[in-house]
C-alpha positions in Angstrom: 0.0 0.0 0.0 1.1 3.5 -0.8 0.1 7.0 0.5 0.7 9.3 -1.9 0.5 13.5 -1.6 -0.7 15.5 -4.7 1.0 18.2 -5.6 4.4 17.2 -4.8 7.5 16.8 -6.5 6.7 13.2 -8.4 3.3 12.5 -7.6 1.3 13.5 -10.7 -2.0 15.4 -10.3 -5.1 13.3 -9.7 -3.2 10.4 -7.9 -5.6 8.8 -5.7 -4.7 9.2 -1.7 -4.1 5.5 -1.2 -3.0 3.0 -3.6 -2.9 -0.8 -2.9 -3.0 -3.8 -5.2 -4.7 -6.9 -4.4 -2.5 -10.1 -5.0 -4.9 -11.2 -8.2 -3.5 -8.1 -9.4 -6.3 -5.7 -9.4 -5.5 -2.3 -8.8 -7.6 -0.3 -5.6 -7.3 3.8 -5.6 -8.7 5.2 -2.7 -9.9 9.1 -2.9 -9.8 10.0 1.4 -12.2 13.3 1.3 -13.4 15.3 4.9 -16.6 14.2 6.2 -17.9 17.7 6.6 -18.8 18.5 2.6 -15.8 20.8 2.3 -13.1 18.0 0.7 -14.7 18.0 -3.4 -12.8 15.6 -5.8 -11.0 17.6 -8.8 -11.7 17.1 -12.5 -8.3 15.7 -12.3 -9.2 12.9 -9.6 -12.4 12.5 -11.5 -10.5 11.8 -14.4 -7.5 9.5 -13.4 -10.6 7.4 -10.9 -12.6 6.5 -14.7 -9.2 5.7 -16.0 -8.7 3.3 -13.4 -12.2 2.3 -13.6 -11.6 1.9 -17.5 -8.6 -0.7 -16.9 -10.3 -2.3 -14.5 -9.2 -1.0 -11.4 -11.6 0.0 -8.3 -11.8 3.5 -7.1 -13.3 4.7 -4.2 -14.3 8.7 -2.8 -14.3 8.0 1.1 -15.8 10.7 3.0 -17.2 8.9 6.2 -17.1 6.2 8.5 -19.7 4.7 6.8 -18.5 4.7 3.2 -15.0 3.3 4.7 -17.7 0.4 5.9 -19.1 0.0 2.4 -16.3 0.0 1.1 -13.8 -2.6 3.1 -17.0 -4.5 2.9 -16.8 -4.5 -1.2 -12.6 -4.8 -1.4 -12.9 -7.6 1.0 -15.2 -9.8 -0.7 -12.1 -9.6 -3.6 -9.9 -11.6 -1.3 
């Protein structure tokens, strides 16, 4: 699993928050957003998460407990 942090030196633009891949070789991008509304995914995020979608990745916009639930409950099922 990797963290990654937009905007600096390396990371390109759009790179999802966390990126893990499962051993069957699928690729996971998780978007981490604040629970209170304020966090908005870019046109750039949006963009590189249907690319990944596209290739047959999963990505995921977390923005609460809940979704976190939702999804460990879908990534788990994978494994």
């Amino acid at each position: 699993m990797i963290k990654t942090q937009g905007g600096t030196p390396g990371t390109d633009t759009g790179t999802p928050d966390v990126i893990t891949i499962y051993p069957d070789g699928r690729f996971i991008g998780l978007e981490i957003k604040r629970p209170d509304g304020k966090g908005v995914v870019s046109p750039e995020q949006n963009a590189v998460g249907k690319q990944i979608q596209r290739n047959q990745g999963l990505w995921y916009v977390i923005d609460s407990w809940e979704k976190f639930e939702e999804v460990w409950r879908d990534v788990t099922t994978l494994i």
